[in-house]
N, C-alpha and C positions, 0 to 999 in steps of 0.2 A: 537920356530924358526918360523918364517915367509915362509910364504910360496912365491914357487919361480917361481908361474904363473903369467904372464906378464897379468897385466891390464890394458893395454895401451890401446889406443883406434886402432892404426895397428894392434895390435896381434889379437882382435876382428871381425875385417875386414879380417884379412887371415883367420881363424877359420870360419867366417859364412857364406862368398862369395861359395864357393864351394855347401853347404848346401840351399844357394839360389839362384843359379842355376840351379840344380836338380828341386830344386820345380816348376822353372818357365816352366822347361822344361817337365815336367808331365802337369803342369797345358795347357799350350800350346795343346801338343798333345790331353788330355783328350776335349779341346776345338775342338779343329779340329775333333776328331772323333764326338763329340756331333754334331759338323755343318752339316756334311757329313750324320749322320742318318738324321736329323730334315730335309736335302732337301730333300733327300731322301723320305723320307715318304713325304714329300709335293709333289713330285714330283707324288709318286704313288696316292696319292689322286687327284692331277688335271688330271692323265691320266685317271684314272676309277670313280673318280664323285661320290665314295661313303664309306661313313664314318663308316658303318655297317658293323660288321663280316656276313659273310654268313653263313647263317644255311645249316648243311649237313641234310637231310632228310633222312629218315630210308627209307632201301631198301628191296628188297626180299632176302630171302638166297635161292633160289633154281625157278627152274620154277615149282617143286611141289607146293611150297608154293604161289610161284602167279595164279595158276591155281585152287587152293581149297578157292584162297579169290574172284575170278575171280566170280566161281560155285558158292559160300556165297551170294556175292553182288547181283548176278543174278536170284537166287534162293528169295532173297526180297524183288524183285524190280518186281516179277511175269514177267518174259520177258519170251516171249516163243519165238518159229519158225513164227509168225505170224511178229513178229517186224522184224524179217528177210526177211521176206516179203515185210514191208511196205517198206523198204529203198532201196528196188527194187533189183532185178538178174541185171545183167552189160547187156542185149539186153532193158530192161523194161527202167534203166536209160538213155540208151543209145538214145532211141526214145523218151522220156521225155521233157553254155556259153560264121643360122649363123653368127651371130656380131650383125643382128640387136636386136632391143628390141623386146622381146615376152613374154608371161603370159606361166608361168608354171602351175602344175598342183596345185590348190586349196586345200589347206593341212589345218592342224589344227596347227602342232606346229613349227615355222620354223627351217630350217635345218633337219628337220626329213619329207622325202620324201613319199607318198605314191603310190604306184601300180594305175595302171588306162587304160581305153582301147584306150586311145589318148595319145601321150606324142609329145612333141616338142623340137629340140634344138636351134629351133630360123631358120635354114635353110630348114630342112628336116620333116616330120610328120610322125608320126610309128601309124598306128591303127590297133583296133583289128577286121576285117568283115568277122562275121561267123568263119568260118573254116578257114579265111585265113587271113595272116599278113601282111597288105601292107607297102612299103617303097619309099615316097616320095617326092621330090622336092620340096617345096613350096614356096619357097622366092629368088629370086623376082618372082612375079606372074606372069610374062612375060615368066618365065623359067620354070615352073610351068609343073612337068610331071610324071607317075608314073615310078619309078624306078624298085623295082621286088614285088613278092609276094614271101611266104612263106605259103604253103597248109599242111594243114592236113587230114588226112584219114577220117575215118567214126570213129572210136572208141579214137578220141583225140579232144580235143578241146582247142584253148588257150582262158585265160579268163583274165589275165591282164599283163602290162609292165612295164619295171623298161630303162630307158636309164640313162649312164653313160659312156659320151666323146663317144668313138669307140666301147660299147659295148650295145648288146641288148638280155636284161633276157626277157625270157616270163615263164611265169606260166601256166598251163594248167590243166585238168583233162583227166583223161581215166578209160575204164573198159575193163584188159586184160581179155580172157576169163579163161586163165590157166598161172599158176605160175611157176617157178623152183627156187626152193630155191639153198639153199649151200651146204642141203645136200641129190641133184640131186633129190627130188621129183618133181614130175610135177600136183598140184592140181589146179583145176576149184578156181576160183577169183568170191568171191561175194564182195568184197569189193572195193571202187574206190578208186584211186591212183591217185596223185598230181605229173608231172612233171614238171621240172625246166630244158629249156635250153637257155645255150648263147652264143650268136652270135658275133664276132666280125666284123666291119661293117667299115672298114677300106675301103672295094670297095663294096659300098651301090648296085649296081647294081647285086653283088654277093655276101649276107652275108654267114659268111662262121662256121658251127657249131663247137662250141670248144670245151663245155661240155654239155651232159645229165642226168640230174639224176632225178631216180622217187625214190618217196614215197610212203606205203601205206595211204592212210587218207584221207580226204576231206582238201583241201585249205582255211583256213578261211580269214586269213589277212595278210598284211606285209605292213615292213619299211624299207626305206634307208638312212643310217650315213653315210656319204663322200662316200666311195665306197663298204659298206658291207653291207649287205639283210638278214632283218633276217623276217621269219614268221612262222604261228602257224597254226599247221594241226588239226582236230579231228579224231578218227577214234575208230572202237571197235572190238572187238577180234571175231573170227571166231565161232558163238556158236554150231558150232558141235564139236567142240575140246574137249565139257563137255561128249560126248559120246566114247570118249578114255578112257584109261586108262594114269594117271598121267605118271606113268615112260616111257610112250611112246611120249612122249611132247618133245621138243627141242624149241630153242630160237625161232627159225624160224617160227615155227606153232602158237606160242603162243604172241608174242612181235611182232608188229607191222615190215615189213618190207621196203628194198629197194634198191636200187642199183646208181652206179654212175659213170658213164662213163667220165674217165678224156680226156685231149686231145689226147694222143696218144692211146686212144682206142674206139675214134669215131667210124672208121670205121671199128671195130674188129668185132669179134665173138660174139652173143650174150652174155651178163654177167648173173651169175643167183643171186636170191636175196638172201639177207642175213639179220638177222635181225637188226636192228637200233642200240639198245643194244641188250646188254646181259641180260637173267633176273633177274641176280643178280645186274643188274645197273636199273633196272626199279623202281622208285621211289613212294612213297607214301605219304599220307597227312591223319593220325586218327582226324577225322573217316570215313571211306572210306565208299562213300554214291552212287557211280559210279563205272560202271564197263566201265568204256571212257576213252583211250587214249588222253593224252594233248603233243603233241611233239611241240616242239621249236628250231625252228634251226637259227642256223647263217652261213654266205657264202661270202666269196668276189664274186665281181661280174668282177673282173678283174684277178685275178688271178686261171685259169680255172684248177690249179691241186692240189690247197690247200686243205685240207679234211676238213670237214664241221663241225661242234660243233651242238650237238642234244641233250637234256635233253626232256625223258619219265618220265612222269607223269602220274599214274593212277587218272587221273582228267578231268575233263570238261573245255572247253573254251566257251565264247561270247565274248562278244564286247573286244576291246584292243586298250589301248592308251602308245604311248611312248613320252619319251621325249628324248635328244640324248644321254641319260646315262642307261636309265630304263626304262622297259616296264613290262606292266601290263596287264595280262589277268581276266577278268570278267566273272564268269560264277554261272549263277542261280542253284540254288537245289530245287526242290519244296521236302517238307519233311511232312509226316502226321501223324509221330507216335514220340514224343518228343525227347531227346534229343538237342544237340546244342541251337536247333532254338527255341525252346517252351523256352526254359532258360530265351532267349534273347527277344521272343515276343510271349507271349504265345498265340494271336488270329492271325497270321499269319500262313502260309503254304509256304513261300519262303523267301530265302535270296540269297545274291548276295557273294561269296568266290572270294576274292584278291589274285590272285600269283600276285608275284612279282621276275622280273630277271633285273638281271644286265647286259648290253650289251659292249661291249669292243673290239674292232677292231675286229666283228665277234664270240669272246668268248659268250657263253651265261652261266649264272649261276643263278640257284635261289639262292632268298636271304629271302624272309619272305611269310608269309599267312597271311592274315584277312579275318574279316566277317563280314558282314552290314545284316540289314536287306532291304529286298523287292527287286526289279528288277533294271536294269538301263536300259535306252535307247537307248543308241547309245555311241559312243565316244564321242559324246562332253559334255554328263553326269561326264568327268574324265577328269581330269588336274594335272598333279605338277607343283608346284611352291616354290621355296626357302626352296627345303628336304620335304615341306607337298603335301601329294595327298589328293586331292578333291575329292567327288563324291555324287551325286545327287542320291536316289534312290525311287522310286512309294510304295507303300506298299498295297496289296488289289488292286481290281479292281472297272471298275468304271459300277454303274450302274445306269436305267435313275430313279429308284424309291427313288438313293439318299443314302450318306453315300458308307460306306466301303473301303475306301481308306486314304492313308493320304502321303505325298511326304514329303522328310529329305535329309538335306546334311550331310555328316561326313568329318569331316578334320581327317586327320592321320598322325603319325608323321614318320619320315626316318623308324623307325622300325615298321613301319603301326598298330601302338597301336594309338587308339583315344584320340584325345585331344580338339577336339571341336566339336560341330553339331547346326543346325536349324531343330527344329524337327513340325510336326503337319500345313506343309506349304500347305493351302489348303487345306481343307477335302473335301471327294465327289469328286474331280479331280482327276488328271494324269496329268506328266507330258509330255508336247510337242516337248519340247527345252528348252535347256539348254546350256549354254556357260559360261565359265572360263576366265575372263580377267587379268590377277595381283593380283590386290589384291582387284579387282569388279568381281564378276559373276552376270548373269542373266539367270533369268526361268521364261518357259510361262508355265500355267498348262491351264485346259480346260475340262469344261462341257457345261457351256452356255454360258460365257463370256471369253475372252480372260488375266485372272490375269499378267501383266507382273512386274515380283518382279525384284529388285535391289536389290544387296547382299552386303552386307559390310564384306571382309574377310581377311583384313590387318592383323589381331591378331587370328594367328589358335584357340586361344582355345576360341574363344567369336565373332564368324562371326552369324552375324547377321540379320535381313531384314529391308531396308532403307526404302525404298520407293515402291511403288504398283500404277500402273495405271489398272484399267477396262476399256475392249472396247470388240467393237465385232469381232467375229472371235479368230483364234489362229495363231499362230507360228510353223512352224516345223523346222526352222532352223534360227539360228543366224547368223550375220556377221559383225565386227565393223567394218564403216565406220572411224569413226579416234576414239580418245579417247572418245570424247560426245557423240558418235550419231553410233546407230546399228541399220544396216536393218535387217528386217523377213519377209521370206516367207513362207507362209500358204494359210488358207482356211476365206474368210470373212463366213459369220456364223447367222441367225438370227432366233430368238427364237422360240420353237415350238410354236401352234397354239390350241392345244386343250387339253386344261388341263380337259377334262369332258373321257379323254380316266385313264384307269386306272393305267398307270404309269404317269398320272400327265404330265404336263407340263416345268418340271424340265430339260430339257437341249435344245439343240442348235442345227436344221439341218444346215450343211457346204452352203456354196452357193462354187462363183468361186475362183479363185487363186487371191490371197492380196499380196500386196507387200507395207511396209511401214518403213517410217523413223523418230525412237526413239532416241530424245535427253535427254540426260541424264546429263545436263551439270548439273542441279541442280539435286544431288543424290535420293537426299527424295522425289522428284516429280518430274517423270521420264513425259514425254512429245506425244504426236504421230501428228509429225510434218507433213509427208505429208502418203498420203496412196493411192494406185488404186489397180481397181482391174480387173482382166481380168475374161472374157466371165460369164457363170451359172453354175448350179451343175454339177460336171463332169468335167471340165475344168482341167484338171493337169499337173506337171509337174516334170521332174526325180529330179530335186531339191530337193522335199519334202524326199525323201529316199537316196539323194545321192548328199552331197554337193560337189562332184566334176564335175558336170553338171553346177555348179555356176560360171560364168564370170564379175568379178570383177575390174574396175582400176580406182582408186581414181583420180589419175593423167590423167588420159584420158576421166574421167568424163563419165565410160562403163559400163552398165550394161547389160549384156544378157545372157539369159535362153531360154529350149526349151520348147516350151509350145505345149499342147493338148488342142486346144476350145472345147469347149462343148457351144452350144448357145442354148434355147430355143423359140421359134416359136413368135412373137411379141403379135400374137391371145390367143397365152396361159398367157403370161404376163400378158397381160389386161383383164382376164378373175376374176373375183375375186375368182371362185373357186379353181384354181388352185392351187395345194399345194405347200406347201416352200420345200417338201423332190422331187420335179418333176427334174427329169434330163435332161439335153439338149443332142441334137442330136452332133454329132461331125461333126466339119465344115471346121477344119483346123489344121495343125501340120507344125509348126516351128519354128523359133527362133525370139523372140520378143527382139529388139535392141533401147536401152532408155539411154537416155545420164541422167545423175544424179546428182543431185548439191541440197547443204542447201539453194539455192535460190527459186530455183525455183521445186526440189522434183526432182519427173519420168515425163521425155517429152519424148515418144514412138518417137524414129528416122524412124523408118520403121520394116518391117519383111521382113524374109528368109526362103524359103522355097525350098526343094526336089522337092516335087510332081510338075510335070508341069501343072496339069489342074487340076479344080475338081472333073472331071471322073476319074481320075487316087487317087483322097480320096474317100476314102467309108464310106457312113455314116452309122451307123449300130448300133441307138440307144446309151447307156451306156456301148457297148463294143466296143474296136478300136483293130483292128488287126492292128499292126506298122509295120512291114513290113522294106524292105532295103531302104525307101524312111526319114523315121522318123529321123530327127535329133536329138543326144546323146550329142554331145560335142558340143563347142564354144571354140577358142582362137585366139590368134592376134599374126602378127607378124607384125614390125613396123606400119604402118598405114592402114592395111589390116586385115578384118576380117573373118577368116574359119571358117567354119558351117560343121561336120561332123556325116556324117551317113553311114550307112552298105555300100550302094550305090557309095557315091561321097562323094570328099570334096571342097565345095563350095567358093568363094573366092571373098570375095566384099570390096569396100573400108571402110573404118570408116568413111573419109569425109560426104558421100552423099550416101553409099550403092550401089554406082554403082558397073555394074557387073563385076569381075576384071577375069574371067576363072573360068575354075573347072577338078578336076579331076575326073575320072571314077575310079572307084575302082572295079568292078562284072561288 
């Protein structure tokens, strides 16, 4: 019998239609959820910048157990009651720091702001003199007036500022004499403490305080992402704690502390401290070679009752560089007895340890560790670019009889595992400076010549050295003028004189302050287009240690610094005995103003100066007492340039230097 199922091509069509439908309809949703994750996770990735799971770090189970690795570490590092000494009692430290166009503060990476004792918002100028925090008027300089101060006592100090629209953070230090914890003890304070307040400054004439909070630790550095501050304290544990007994430890005694006063309890009752963490949130990094606090905080600067994000670290900090996603603290171990370092260099005695945290509207989070060998410089030894950080580091020191040293960059990759290096740059040097550009860096290294290398570092794992010019003198600090062409300022430099002395004639006495300009258009054979140099040996400037003293505008064709002369006597010049290490007398302090062009180099416009007479400069051989007269900063608002010191803030045209007013500050 035949069977009596319809093969028609309709009965097909009723039978499968249903069947796919369903399917399209799975398929569908299964798409739309798939879309929904895939933005999703794009989305979280462009908000936090980072592609790497975050490592959780092993932590303490108890404040026994961080108090006996405490007693371990300190017990190997031979620390006695004398190192408690050396870092002074709180009396010893204590007597022991609008619309129109204007220059911000001189940063390394943009968009990521840094702390400084001048700031500007183009209308008004916030400095830091002394003990006290002026607020004033600058522009137009007709209008030009001091608005208020903000004083601190004898045992606080503000030492840098952060402005943001209507608000104003300062950072400071102090040394209370006695503590209250949280749990009501009241002990003598040998340790300094970092506070943070801010100000909203809605009526400049009365800023008005919104939050306080102190920490214990030393202040080392900070950054500002839109409007969230984050920075990095050191600090170390009370070493008479080791003269307790463990189970009479609490968090408080033993884990760094602090307190923080939101807005509605400015003007309450004293708070007492409490510890940062818990010690069972104080973190660790094997092999634990320090018994130093690394805390890292993050904070809006506008929202005055937010709670803070802090990550403890039993670690060390130095230099630190962020970018607006990541920031990276630097810090040396000098080590004598093997492990890690001897693995890695077995004729060396130091390396340089990478944390690395993720920063996120205030959130801070560690995320990995490395280890380089030798030291690093300063921040502009350290760069990321496109997920790799860079960094330059010295190895050994330099001496005048020759060898022991060698300078290496290492590239590392998002999870700061190494994928490329230049190693053995320089032997017998150090380096000066260094700078990160793309996918070009430059380093001066220095003994008796000035090496200025070109780095080729487009491909992390095979950066390279382009090109090398020798000259004399060095560099201490980088700065590109556009893509081809970087100025440096240093020390011009010429060679010792008496090779019959027994360290040889193998390096280089400084003379004055150099200031030149390196084209680089052709990579491989970098150029030194124009160069001058100001006064003799001795001649300085805050430049060399602090490139936000540097005033820079391509477009305004500006260059100016504050300089220390040092001049030597014309008779001694011409004397042939005279030696090349002879210092000049100091003649003058202020700001040297040079208009700057690939045409024509450095043409000096004039200088600026505090001091009104030369009676009011004291000349006083190779030491200069500075004094409230010394100018620190430089910057511009439209066509006017401020010169600031403890004293005043100065106020002259850019046209012609004329005098446009000044403020009295003290």
């Amino acid at each position: 019998m035949k069977s009596t199922k319809s093969n028609s091509p309709k009965a097909k069509t009723l039978i499968s239609w249903p069947f796919f439908v369903i399917v399209l309809v799975i398929c569908g949703l299964f798409t739309v959820a798939l879309i929904i994750i895939l933005n999703y996770q794009v989305s979280l990735n462009h908000n936090t910048n980072q592609s790497i799971v975050t490592t959780s770090l092993p932590k303490f189970a108890s404040c026994n157990a961080l108090y006996n690795k405490l007693k371990e570490v300190e017990q190997t590092n031979y620390r006695t009651s004398d190192v408690l000494k050396a870092t002074g009692s709180a009396e010893q430290a204590a007597e022991g720091g609008g619309g129109a166009e204007y220059s911000e503060t001189n940063i390394q990476v943009e968009g990521v702001d840094e702390a400084d004792t001048v700031k500007t918002d183009g209308k008004y100028v916030y400095t830091i003199s002394g003990k006290i925090i002026t607020i004033s008027q600058a522009y137009p300089p007709d209008q030009a007036e001091l608005l208020s101060k903000i004083t601190y006592d004898d045992n606080r100090t503000p030492s840098d500022l952060f402005i943001d629209e209507n608000n104003l953070l300062v950072f400071g230090y102090s040394y209370p004499y006695q503590v209250t914890t949280g749990v009501s003890e009241v002990l003598p304070s040998y340790s300094s403490f970092t506070f943070i307040e801010i100000y909203n400054l809605k009526d400049r004439k009365n800023p008005e305080l919104k939050r306080k909070i102190e920490l214990e630790g030393n202040y080392y550095s900070s950054r500002k992402i839109d409007n969230y501050v984050y920075f990095v304290l050191n600090s170390y544990p009370d070493y008479r704690l080791f003269e307790n007994k463990p189970e009479d430890l609490t968090d408080s005694t033993i884990v760094p502390i602090f307190r923080d006063y939101k807005t509605t309890e400015i003007t309450g009752a004293e708070k007492e401290f409490d510890s940062m963490v818990k010690c069972s949130a104080v973190s660790y990094i094997e092999p634990i070679v320090t018994d130093q606090y690394l805390t890292v905080v993050g904070m809006p600067i506008d929202d005055y009752d937010k709670e803070i994000s802090k990550e403890v670290i039993l670690g060390g900090s130095g230099n630190i560089y962020a970018s607006l996603h990541n920031l990276y603290v630097a810090n040396t171990n000098y080590s004598y007895s093997g492990g890690i370092l001897n693995e890695i260099i077995p004729s060396s005695k130091e390396e340089t340890v990478i944390y690395k945290f993720s920063l996120d509207q205030g959130a801070v989070k560690y995320q990995k560790k490395a280890t380089v060998p030798g030291t690093v410089l300063n921040q502009f030894s350290m760069d990321e670019h496109k997920d790799y950080f860079r960094i330059a580091a010295t190895i050994g020191h330099v001496s005048r009889s020759g060898g022991g040293t060698t300078n290496n960059v290492y590239v590392l990759d998002e999870g700061l595992k190494q994928v490329g290096s230049v190693e053995d740059i320089a032997p017998g040097e150090k380096i000066y400076s260094a700078r990160f550009m793309g996918d070009k860096a430059y380093l001066v290294t220095f003994k008796k010549v000035d090496p200025f290398f070109t780095l080729d570092m487009s491909d992390p794992k095979n950066p390279k050295i382009v090109g090398k010019l020798k000259i004399p003198g060095y560099s201490d600090y980088l700065h590109p003028y556009d893509e081809n062409h970087i100025i440096g300022i240093g020390k011009e430099a010429v060679d010792a004189e008496d090779p019959s002395t027994p360290l040889g004639a193998d390096f280089a006495w400084y003379q004055g302050l150099k200031m030149a300009i390196f084209d680089v258009t052709d990579f491989a054979n970098p150029k030194e287009m124009y160069k001058v140099v100001i006064g003799d040996r001795g001649t300085d400037s805050p430049v060399l240690n602090d490139h936000k003293a540097f005033l820079f505008s391509k477009d305004k064709n500006l260059l100016a610094i504050p300089v220390l002369l040092a001049e030597i006597d014309q008779s001694l010049k011409d004397n042939p005995d005279t030696s090349s290490n002879t210092y000049g007398d100091y003649v003058y302090q202020g700001t040297y103003v040079y208009k700057i062009s690939l045409d024509k180099g450095f043409e000096l416009q004039g200088r600026i100066t505090h001091y009104e007479d030369d009676n009011a400069f004291q000349k006083s051989g190779y030491y200069f007492d500075k004094g409230n007269n010394s100018i620190s900063r430089n910057l511009y608002i439209d066509n006017s340039l401020y010169s600031i010191s403890n004293g005043k803030i100065k106020i002259n045209s850019l046209t012609d230097l004329a005098d446009q007013g000044e403020i009295v500050l003290q």
